[in-house]
N, C-alpha and C positions, 0 to 999 in steps of 0.2 A: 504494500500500500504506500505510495508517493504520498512526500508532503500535503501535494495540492489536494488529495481529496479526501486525507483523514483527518482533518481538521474539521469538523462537524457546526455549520453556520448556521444562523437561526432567520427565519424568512425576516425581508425588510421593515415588514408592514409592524414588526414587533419592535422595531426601533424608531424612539422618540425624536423630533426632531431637532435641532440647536436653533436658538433664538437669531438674527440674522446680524444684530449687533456685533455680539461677539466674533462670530463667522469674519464679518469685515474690517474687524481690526485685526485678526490675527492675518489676514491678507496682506496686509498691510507691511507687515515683519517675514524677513527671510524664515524659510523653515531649515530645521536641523535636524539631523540624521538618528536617529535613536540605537543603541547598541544594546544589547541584552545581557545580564549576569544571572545567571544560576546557579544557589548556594547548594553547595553538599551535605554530609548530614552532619548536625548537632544543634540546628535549630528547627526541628520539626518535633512535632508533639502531635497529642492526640486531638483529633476535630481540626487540624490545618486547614483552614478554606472551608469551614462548615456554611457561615451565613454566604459564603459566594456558591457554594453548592445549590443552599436552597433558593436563593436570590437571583442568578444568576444565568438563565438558560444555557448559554453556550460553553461555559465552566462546568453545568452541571454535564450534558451532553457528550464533553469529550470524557471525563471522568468516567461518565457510568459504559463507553466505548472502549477505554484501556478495561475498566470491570470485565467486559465479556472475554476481549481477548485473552486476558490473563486468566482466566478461570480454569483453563485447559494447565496450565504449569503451576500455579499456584494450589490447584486442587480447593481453593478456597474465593469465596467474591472478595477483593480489596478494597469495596467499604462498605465491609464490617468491619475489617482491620483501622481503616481510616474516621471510620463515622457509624459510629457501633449504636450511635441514639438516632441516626438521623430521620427515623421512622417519627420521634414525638416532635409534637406540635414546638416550630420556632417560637424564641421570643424575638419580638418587636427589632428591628433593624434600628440601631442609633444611629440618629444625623452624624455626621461627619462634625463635629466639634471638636475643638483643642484638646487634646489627650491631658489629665488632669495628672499624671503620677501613674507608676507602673504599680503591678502589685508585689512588692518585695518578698510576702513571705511566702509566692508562688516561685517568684524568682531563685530565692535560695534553699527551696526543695524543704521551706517549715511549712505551706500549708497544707496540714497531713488530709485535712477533710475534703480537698481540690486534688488533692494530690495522689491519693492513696489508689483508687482509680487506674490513673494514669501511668502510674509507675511502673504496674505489673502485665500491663497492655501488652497484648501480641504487637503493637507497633515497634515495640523497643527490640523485637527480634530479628535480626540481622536481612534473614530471609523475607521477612516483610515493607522494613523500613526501608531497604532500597526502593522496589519498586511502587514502595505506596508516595515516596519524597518524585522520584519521576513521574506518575502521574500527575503530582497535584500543580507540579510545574510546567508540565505540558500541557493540564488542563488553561493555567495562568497566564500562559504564552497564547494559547490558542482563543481567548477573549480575550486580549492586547490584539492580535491579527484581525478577529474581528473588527473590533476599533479603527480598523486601518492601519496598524501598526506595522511597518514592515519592518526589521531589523536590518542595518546594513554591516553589523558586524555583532558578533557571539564570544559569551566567555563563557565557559561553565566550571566551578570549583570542584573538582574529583567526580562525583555521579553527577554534578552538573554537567561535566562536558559532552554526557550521553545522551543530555536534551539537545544540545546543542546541536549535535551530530545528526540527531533525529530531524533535526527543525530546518537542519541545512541538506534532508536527504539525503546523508553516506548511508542510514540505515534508513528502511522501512519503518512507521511506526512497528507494527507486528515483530518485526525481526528487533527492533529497541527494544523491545518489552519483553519479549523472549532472552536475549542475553543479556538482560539488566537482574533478571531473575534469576536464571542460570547462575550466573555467576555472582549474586549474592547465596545462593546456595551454596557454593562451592566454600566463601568466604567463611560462612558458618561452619563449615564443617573444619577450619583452625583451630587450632589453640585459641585460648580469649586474649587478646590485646589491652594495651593504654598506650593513651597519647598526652602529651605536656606542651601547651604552646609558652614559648619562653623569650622574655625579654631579652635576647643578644640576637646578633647577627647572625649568617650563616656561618664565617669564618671561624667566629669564634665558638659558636656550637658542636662541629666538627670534630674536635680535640677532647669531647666526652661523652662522646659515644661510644668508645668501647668495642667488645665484640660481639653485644647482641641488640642495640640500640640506632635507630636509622635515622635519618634525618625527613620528614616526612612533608615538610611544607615550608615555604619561604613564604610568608605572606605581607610584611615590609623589610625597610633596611633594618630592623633592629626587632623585629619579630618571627620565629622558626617555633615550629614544632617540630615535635621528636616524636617518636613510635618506638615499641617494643614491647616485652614482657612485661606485665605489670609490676612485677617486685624489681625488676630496673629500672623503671620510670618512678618506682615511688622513691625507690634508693635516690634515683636523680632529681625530685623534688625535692627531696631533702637536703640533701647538697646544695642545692641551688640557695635553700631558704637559709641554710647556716651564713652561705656567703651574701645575703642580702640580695639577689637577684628575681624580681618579681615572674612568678609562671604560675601557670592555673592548668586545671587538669582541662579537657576536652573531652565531651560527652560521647564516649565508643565504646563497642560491644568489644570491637580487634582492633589490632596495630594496623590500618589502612596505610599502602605509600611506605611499605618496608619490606625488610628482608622476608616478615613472617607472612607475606603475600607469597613468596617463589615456589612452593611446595605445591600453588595450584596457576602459575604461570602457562605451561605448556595447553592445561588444561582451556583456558581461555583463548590462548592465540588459536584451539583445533575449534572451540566454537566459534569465532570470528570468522575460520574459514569456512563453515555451511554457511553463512549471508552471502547475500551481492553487496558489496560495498560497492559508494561512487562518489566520483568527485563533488567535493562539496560544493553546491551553488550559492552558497551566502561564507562570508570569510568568517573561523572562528579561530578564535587561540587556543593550543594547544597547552597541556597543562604541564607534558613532559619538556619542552623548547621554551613555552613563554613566547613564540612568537606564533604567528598566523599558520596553521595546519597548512599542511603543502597534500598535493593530491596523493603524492606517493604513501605519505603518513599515514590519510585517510582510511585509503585503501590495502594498506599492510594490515593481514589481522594479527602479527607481532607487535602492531605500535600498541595495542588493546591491553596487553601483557606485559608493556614496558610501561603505559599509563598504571597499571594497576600497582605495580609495584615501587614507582621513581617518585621524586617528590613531586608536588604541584607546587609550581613556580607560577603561585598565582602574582607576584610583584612585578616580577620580570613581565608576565601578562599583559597586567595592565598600564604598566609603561609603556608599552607594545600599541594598545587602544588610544590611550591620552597624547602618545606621540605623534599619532597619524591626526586626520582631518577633526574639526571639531565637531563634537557631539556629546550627547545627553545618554548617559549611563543608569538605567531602569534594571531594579533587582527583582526578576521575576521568581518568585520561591520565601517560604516563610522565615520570619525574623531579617534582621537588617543586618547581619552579620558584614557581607560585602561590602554593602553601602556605607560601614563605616570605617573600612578599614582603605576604600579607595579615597573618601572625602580626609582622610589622615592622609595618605598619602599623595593627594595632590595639593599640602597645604604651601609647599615649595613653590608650587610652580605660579608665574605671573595671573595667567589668565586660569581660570576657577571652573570646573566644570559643572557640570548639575549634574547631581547624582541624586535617584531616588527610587525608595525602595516602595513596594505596593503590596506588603502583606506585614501582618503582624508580629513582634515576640509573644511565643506562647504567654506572657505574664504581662502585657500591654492590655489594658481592660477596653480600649477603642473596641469596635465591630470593625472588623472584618472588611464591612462593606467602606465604615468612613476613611478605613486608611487606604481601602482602591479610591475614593473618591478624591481623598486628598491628594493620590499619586497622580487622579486626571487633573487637578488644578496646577501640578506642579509642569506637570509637561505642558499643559497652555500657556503658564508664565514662561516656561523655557522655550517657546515658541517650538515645541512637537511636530514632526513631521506624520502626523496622524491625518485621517479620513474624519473632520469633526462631524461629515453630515452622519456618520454611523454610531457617534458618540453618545446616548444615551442622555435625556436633559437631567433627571437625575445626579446625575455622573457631574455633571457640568455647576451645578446648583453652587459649589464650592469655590467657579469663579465671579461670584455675582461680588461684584465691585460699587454697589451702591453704597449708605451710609449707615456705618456701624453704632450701635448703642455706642454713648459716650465712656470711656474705660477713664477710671482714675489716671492722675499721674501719674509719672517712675518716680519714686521718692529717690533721695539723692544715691541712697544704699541701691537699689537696680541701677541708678544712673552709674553709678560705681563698679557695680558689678557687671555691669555690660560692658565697659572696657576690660577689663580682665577676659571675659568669655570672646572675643574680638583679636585679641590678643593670643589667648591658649587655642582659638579655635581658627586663627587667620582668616577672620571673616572682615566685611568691611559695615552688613549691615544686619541688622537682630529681629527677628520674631518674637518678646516678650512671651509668646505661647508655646513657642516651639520649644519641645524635648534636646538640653543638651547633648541626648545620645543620637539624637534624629540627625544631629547638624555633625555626625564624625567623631563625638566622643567616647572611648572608649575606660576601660577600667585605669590603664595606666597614663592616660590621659588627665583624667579624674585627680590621679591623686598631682600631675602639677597645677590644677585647678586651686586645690586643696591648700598648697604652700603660697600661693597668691593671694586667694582668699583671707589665710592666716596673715600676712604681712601687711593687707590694706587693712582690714576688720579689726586685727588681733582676736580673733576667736579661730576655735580648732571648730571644723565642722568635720564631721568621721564623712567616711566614704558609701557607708550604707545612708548617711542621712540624705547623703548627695541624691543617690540612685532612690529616695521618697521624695525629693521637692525638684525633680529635672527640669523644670522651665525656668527662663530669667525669674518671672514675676515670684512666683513659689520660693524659688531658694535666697532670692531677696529679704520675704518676709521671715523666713530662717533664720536668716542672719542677725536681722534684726531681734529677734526673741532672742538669740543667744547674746547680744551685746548685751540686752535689758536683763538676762538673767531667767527669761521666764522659761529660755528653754534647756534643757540640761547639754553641757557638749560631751560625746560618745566619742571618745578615743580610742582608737585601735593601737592594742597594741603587739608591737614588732617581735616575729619570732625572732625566738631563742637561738643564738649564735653559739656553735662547737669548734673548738679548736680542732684544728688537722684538716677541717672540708670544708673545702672552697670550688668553687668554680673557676672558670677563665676570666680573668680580667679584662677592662678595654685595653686597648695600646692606644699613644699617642704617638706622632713626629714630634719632637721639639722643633725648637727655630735653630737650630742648629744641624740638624739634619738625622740624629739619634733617636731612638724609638725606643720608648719605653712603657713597661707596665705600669697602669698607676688605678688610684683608688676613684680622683675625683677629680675633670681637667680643668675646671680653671681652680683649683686648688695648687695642683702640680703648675700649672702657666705662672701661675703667683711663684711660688718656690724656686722654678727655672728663672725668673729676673730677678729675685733679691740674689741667688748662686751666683750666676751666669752673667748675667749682663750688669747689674751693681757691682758684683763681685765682694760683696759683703765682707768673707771669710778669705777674702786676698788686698788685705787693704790694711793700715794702719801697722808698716812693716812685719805684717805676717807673711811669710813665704813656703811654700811648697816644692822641695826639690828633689829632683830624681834620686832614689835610692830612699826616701823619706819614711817613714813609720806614722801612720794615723790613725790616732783614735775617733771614731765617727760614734758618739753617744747619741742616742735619740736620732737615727738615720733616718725614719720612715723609711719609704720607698726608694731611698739611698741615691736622692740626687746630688746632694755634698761629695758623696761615696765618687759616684760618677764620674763628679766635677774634676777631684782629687787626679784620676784617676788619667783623665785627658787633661790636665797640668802636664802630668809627668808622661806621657806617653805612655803610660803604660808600668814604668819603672818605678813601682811603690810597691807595699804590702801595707796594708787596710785592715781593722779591725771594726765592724759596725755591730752596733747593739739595737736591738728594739723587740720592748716586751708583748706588743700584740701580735698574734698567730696570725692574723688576716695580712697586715702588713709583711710582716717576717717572711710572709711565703713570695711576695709580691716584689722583697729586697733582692730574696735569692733568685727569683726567675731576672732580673735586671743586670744583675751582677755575673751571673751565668752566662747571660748571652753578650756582656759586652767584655766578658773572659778578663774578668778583673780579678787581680791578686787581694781580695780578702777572704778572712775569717769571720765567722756570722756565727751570734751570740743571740739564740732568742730569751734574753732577761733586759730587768728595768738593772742601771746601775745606780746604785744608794751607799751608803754610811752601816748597811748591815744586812750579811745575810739572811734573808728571810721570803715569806709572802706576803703577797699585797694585792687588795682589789684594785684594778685598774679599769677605770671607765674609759671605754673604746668608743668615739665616734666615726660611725661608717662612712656619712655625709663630709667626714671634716677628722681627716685622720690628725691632721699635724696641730688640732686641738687638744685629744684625746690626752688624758692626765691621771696619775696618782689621785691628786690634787684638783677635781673638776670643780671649776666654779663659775655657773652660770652667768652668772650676773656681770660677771668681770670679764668672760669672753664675749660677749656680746657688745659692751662697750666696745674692746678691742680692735673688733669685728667693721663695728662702726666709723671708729677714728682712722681707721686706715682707710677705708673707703672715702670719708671725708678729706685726709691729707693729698690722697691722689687728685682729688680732681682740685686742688688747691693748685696745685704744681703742674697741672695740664695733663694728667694722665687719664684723660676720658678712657683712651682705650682699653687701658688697664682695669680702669673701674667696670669699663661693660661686661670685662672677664671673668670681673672675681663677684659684682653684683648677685650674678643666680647661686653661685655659690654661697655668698652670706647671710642671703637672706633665704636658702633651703637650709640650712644651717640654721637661724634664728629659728624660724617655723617648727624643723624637725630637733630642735635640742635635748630634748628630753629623750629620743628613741636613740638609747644608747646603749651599746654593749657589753655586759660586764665579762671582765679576766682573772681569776687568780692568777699571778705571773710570779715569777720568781724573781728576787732582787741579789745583789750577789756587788761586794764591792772592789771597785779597779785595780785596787792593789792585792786581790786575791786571783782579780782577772793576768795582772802582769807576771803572780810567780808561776799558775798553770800553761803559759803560755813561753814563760823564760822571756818575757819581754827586757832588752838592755836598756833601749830609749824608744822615746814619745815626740817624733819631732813637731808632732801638731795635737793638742788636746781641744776637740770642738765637742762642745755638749750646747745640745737644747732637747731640755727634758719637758717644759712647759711646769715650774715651779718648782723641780727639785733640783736644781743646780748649785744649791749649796750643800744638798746631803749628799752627792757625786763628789765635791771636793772633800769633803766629810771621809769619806771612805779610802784617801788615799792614805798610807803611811809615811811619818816623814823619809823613809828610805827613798821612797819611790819619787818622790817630788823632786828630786835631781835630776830622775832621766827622762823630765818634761821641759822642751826645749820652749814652746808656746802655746798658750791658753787662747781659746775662742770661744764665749759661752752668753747664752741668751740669758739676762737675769730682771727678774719681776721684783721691783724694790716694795715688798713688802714685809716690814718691820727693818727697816734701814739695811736689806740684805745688801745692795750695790756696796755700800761702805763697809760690810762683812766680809763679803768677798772682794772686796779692793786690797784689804787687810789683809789679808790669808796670802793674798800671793804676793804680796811685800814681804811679806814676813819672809816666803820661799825663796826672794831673791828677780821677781818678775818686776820690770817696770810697766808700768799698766798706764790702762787711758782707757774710758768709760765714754761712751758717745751714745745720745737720744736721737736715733735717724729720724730724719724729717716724716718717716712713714708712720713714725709708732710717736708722735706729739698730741699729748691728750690721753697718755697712757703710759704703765708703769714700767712700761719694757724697755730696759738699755742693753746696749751688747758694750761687754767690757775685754780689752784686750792684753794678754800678759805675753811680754815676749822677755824671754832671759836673753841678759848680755854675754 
């Protein structure tokens, strides 16, 4: 059965006509090309498309047409499986009005009395929910075509790309339906899979995987899911969570798009080969390439077995769509999944596409019908290349442009918060009604929402409360109640951090052409110009010469270490300390690869051996202290920021800006260590150290109990002192004393960066 005539039309005379107004101003406006996206499964649930089922003639018709023909391979009708009540009497169809708040504790699987139902549904069975997700989007596609919709290019996300296929004619419907089912039978009959979509790129995901874990999906620059075996994806959750890296599970039966696919590869490519396959007549993107399917792909029924198994490069995808001619990207298939991950994804680019989706999240309380209707308003404003005389007036009701009940003001709080959401969301202009997630926002989106919101408000608004007040207007008057007190703020708080498990780090380039791991970049960019281009610690005749001995106290992520290191060419031996596991692992990968001669000490150094809690910040490592004190870093924080742009350092400021103030916001989500402390003069007899020709500590407030713990033996074979000191309770004049006393001539300088604050860097060099 060809495209053209499985798609089941409903006679004319049953469609409404459009008013003649509207007709001639959309005249008026070039029309633009419409592209198609079809979501794979993890946002389907049960009753998807019910009110467009009963609403709907030509939605219902192509539906209840995949029912017959699947009945012969299913052994069973697909909706009962889809629409198990759709025998009792509908309720009432809601107008299309602003969607008020989703329903959260459908969203996060508490509402047991909605949920209980559903949960145990034959949809959620592998064998089912493929084919029952392809019809309900072939049905969705097939009353868009109605509409006059003609697609001129197709994406489809994993079992989307078989709509695709189908709608473009490589396959038959019949022969789609047939090895859509097929081979979700086959899928079942795996081992059970998990999947983890994970905040890092591909490069970096790659490196821990292991040897049973795949890479399953590229879905942006900085979004991958992984597949595998369930106790290795949860092992890999945990990992991820100790090292602070945000990932969420994904709702699957199996590892789809992995290795644990290959056991039934062959099996697929021998059913590919009973179809006719044929060149496809509408262009779609492929999901193994990321670019436009070529005829030979189509037609290989190996490429069926290499889609099933490789990742879906949905990124590279739709780069592929957004880079060719303009048009309007329509997510035909339930939940908004797509639509919000391309509206993220085109937030770079100048011109802005329209992107919209026309079905619901199972936990969005709209009907059905008002988010098809609000997807026809949206395509009239995008100026749609649709057939409006077949558009239904109904349908159209959403653009009546006449004049609205009068709405209150934005109080200054939305006036406020609309720049922020403009801002996190690269929009230029706002919908007051419109769903933050409608417009591209996603979970990790959400929470830089969150650290903006906290910096202009000063209140903590949690991320669940986000996902109950989604519109400007709503989460306005949130805000509000929480500044007043009247509403309680819900803090989430940060899993639990373990020494030893970490993940992959980002890497940066410096400005000097060096690549390193680091925790947090404009943190590090900070740290590389007080090193590197100040030269802080090569100044005030301090010198660094080949063959030299260094002590690196308090290295972090060891860009001193580094520094030291490309002074001498190379020709030193380095001793670096630092008591946090996250960082310590993050010195040694740095150190490792730029084949630097030191020795790595994971303890705090002090005045005595022992333990000690060390509060770890992940956001702000080269804060993290023995010695935390809120209040005082925060100043700090601020005063250097204010000195920069004193002295013309906009640049500088725009660097370390997002840093100080995710830092301010997140202060409190901090990491605790028991670390070992251990003193330098116990460190120089384990090591046989003879001489110290450079001593640099910055511990962030114990740098008087470092000097504390050397013996006077050892203090001869320190040739110069370098050390960050927080004059509090006259320490600067303590430690000025100590190393007079040793024989150091010193000199104590307040850099113009730290005026307003208690920090001087004091310098000892022996004569």
């Amino acid at each position: 059965m060809t495209l053209s005539n499985s798609i089941v039309t409903a006679p004319s005379t049953q469609v409404a006509q459009v008013p003649q107004v509207p007709l001639a101003a959309a005249e008026t406006t070039p029309r633009l090309p419409v592209a198609l996206m079809f979501p794979g499964l993890g946002d389907h649930y049960l009753d998807m498309g019910l009110e467009l089922y009963r609403t709907q003639p030509i939605f219902q018709k192509n539906v209840d047409l995949c029912a017959e023909l699947l009945k012969p391979e299913l052994g069973v009708d697909i909706r009962d499986i889809i629409y198990p009540n759709r025998a009792s009497s509908p309720a009432p169809v809601a107008p299309a009005a602003p969607s008020k708040g989703i329903d959260l504790r459908k969203m996060l699987g508490r509402d047991k009395s909605a949920n209980a139902e559903e949960k145990n549904a034959p949809i959620h069975r592998t064998c089912y929910t493929q084919p029952a997700l392809f019809v309900v989007e072939y049905a969705l596609a097939s009353l868009w075509r109605s509409w006059g919709l003609r697609p001129d290019a197709m994406i489809g996300y994993s079992l989307g790309e078989y709509v695709a296929a189908c709608l473009a004619g490589v396959l038959s419907l019949q022969d789609s339906l047939t090895l859509v089912a097929r081979r979700a039978a086959l899928i079942e009959s795996l081992p059970p899979g998990a999947m983890l979509a994970i905040s890092l790129p591909e490069i970096q995901v790659l490196p821990l995987l292991g040897t049973h874990l795949s890479l399953s999906a590229i879905n942006a620059p900085e979004l991958s899911v992984v597949a595998g075996p369930p106790e290795e994806v949860e092992a890999l959750e945990r990992r991820l969570a100790t090292d602070g890296v945000a990932s969420r599970r994904v709702k699957s039966s199996h590892a789809f798009h992995s290795r644990m696919m290959e056991p039934i590869a062959e099996q697929v490519t021998q059913l590919a080969k009973g179809y006719t396959l044929k060149a496809p007549r509408i262009p779609y993107v492929s999901n193994v390439t990321g670019a436009f399917i070529t005829e030979a792909e189509a037609t290989d029924p190996s490429y069926f077995a290499r889609h099933l198994c490789q990742p879906v490069r949905f990124f590279e995808g739709i780069s592929q769509l957004l880079d060719g001619a303009e048009r309007i990207l329509l997510e035909s298939g339930p939940g908004q999944t797509l639509s919000s991950m391309v509206t993220q994804h085109a937030q770079t680019r100048a011109k802005k596409p329209v992107v919209i989706a026309s079905m619901r999240h199972s936990y969005d309380p709209q009907s059905d019908v008002a988010v098809l209707h609000k997807a026809v308003s949206r395509l009239w404003q995008g100026a749609a290349s649709l057939d409006w005389d077949q558009v239904p007036q109904s349908a159209l009701a959403a653009n009546d442009t006449g004049p609205r009940p009068e709405a209150a003001a934005p109080s200054d709080t939305e006036d406020k918060l609309g720049a922020i959401w403009k801002k996190t969301l690269n929009l230029e202009t706002l919908d007051r009604d419109v769903s933050f997630f409608d417009l591209g926002g996603n979970s990790l989106v959400a929470t830089r929402l969150i650290f903006r919101i906290s910096r202009v408000f000063s209140v903590k608004i949690s991320l669940r409360r986000l996902y109950e007040v989604p519109t400007l207007a709503d989460m306005a008057k949130a805000i509000d109640a929480l500044k007043s007190g009247s509403e309680p703020a819900k803090a989430t708080k940060p899993a639990p951090s373990q020494p030893g498990k970490s993940a992959l780090k980002p890497r940066l380039q410096l400005p000097n052409g060096l690549h390193v791991t680091h925790q947090n970049e404009a943190e590090t960019r900070h740290f590389y110009s007080d090193i590197f281009d100040h030269r802080t610690y090569a100044k005030n005749g301090v010198t660094i010469e080949p063959g030299a001995c260094v002590f690196d106290v308090g290295s972090n992520i060891g860009l001193f270490t580094l520094f030291a290191h490309t002074e001498t060419k190379g020709n030193i031996r380095i001793f670096a300390f630092d008591p946090a596991p996250p960082i310590f692992e993050i010195l040694s990968r740095n150190v490792a690869e730029h084949g630097i001669n030191a020795t790595l000490v994971n303890c705090g150094i002090s005045n005595r051996n022992a333990e000690a809690q060390f509060t770890f910040y992940p956001r702000s490592a080269g804060m993290s202290s023995f010695h935390p004190d809120v209040a005082e870093e925060k100043h700090v924080l601020r005063s250097i920021m204010r000195n920069q742009r004193q002295v013309g350092m906009a640049d500088v400021v725009d660097q370390v800006a997002d840093y100080t103030e995710e830092l301010l916001d997140a202060r409190f989500e901090a990491v605790p260590f028991t670390a070992k402390l251990r003193r330098l003069s116990d460190v120089i007899r384990e090591y046989g150290v003879e001489k110290i020709d450079l001593l640099k500590v910055d511990v962030q407030k114990c740098e008087l109990e470092v000097l504390e713990g050397i013996d006077d033996a050892d203090w001869s074979k320190i040739r110069q002192v370098v050390l960050e000191a927080h004059d509090v309770d006259d320490r600067v004049h303590t430690i000025e004393t100590l190393l007079r006393r040793h024989g150091f001539s010193v000199k104590t300088e307040h850099d113009e960066m730290y005026e307003g604050t208690n920090i001087h860097n004091i310098y000892g060099v022996r004569a």
